[in-house]
N, C-alpha and C positions, 0 to 999 in steps of 0.2 A: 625197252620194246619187247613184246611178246617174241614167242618162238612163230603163234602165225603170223601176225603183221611185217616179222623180218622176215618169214619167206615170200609171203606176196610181194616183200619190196624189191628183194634179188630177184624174183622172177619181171617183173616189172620192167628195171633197169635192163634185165637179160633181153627183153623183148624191145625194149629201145631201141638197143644201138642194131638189131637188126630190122628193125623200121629204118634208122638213119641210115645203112646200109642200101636197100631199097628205095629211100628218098630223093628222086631224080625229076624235076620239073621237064625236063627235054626227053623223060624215056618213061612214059608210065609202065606199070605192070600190069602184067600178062590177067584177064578176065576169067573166074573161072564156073562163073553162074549162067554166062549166058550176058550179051550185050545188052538187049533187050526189057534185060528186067532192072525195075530202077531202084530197087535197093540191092545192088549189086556185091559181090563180091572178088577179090584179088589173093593171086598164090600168095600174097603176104597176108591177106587174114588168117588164111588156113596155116600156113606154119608158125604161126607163131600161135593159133591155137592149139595146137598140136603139141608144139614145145611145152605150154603151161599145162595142158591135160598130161602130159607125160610125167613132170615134175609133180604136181599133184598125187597122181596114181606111186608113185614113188614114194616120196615122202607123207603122203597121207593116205597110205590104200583104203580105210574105212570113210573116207568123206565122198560125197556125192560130187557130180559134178552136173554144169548148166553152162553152153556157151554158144553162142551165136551162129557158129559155122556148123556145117556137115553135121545136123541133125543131130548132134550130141548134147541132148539133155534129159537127163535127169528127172524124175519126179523129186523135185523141190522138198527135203525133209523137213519133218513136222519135228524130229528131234535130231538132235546132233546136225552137223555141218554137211555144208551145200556151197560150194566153190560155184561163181557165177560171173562169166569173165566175158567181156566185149575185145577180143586181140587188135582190133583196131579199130575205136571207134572216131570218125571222121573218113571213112572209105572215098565220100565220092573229092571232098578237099585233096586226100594223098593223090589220090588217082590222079587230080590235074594240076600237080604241085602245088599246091596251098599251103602253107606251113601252119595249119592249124588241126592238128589230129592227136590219140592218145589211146594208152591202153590202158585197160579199166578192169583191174580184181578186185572182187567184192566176194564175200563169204558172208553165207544167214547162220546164224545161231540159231535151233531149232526155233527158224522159220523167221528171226527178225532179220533186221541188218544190224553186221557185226562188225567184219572190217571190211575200211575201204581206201583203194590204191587208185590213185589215178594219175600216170606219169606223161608228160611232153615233152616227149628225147628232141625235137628243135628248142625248144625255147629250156630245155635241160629245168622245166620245174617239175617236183615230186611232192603230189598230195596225201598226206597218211592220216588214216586215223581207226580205232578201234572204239568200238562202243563198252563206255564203265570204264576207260584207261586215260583219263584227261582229254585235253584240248587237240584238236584237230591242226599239223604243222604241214605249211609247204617248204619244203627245200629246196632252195633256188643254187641248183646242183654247181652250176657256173661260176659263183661269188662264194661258194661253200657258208652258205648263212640258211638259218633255219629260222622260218616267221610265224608264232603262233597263229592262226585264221584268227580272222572276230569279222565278222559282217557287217552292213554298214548299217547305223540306227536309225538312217530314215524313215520319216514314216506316213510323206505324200506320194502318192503314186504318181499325183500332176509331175512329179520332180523327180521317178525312178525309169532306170532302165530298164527292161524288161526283155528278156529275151525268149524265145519260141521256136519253134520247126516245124515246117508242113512235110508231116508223114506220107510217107509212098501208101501209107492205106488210105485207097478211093474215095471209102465210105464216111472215113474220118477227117480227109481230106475238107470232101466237103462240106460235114459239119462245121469246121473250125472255121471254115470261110463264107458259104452261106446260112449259118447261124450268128454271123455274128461277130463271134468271139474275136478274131485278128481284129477289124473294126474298130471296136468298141477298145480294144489296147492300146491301139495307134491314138486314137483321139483321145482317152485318158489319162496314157502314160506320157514319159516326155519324149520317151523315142523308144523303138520295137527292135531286135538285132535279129537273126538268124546266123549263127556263127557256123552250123552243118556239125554240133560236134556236141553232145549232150552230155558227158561227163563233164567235160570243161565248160561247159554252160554251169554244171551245178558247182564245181571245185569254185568257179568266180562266183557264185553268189557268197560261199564261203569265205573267199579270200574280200568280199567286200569291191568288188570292182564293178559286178553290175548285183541290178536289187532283188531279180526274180527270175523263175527259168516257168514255163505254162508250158506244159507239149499235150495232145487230147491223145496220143496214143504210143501206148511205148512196152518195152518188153522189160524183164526184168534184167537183162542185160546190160539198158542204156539208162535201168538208175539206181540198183544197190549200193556200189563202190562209192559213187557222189551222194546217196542218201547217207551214208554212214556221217560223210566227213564234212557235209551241211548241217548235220545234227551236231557234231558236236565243237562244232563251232560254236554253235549256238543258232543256229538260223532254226524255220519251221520247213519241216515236209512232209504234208499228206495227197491222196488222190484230189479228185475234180471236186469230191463230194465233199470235200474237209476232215476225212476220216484215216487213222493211223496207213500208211501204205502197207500193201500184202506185196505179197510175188501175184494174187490174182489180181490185182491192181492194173489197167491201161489205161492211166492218166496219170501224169504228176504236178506237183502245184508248189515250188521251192520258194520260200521267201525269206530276205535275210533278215525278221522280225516279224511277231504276232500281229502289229500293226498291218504290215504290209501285208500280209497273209490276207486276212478279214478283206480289207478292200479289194483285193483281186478277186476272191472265193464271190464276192459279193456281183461283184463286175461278170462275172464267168455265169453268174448264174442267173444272169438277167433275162436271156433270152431262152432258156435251158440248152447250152450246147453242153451239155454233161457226159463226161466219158464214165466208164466203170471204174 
């Protein structure tokens, strides 16, 4: 393992157990965006951004940084490295006890995706991978076993799961729903999921558990660290359009083979609900 992919891992697991910490179904945490707004944020997104920006600044003072909360981002380098972290993605699940949430480091390599961290301190699994260093592994931290990812060969979509997220963007919102697009998945896929939690939406198309992740709008936040360790698992991920994914990218289209890719891109582009 690299000297980065080990620290995104320690910072990772560091930021788990004070998720687990916080993880209370009878007591959520304290608001600190504002009720109101519906992609919200809690004092546990912010400190544990906080905690990996500090690590960061620490051990990597010349790297950029990119991350969800508290308007701390970066202009995305075109050369050298770009740390791009989701501290809790699954916000509105933790808030109301759901046990389905994670936090997600990812780092671009002038400007692609490089490495990607995606850990689930309840269920204690840890997704790793670095792009050019092998096979993408989850660690299933609980049974101390390591599983190489390989995604799953299927290649009907009448017979894949597919899963998705309707964005708090209005506009995009109702793209996806009056264009279309939800629609047309539901009737040609075998069933549609909405899990609230986009890293581990893409970590499972990796791990082979479901076939495809479609979102029409997302930030580079909610898909480096799973773009990295979809790739190299072997799965396909580009935008709406079919084209390599950028950080200007707000659309993603994960599929756990070329097959399934094509048919969906196909599906998606029916009615043109096309994101950027």
């Amino acid at each position: 393992m690299t000297r980065l992919l080990n620290s995104a891992r320690r910072w990772a697991l560091e930021a788990g157990d004070i998720l687990m910490s916080h993880f209370d179904a009878d007591r959520a945490p304290a608001i600190v965006t504002g009720p109101d707004v519906k992609n919200f944020a809690t004092q546990v997104d912010v400190e544990i951004q906080r905690l990996i920006h500090a690590r960061i600044t620490q051990e990597y003072p010349g790297h950029a940084f990119v991350g969800e909360e508290e308007g701390l981002q970066d202009q995305a380098r075109k050369e050298g490295y770009t740390w791009v972290v989701d501290p809790l993605d699954g916000t509105l699940n933790f808030y109301f006890g759901f046990p389905l949430f994670a936090v997600a480091i990812g780092a671009l390599r002038n400007g692609v995706p490089h490495i990607g961290v995606v850990y689930d301190p309840y269920h204690k699994e840890l997704y790793l991978a670095e792009r050019g260093k092998g096979p993408a592994i989850c660690v299933h931290l609980a049974h101390q076993v390591e599983q190489i990812l390989s995604p799953s060969k299927l290649e009907r979509l009448d017979e894949a799961i597919v899963m998705t997220h309707l964005t708090a963007n209005d506009a995009a919102r109702s793209s996806f729903l009056e264009g279309g697009t939800l629609s047309r998945l539901a009737t040609n896929a075998r069933h549609v999921r909405m899990l609230g939690c986009g890293q581990l939406s893409l970590s499972y198309v990796a791990l082979g558990r479901f076939h495809a992740f479609v979102v029409n709008s997302t930030h580079p936040w909610d898909v480096v660290a799973g773009h990295v360790i979809v790739e190299a698992a072997g799965g396909v991920v580009t935008d709406y359009w079919g084209n390599p994914w950028t950080v200007e990218a707000q659309s993603v289209l994960a599929a756990c083979n070329p097959t399934m890719h094509r048919a969906l891109l196909s599906l998606i582009k029916e009615q043109g609900d096309i994101g950027s």
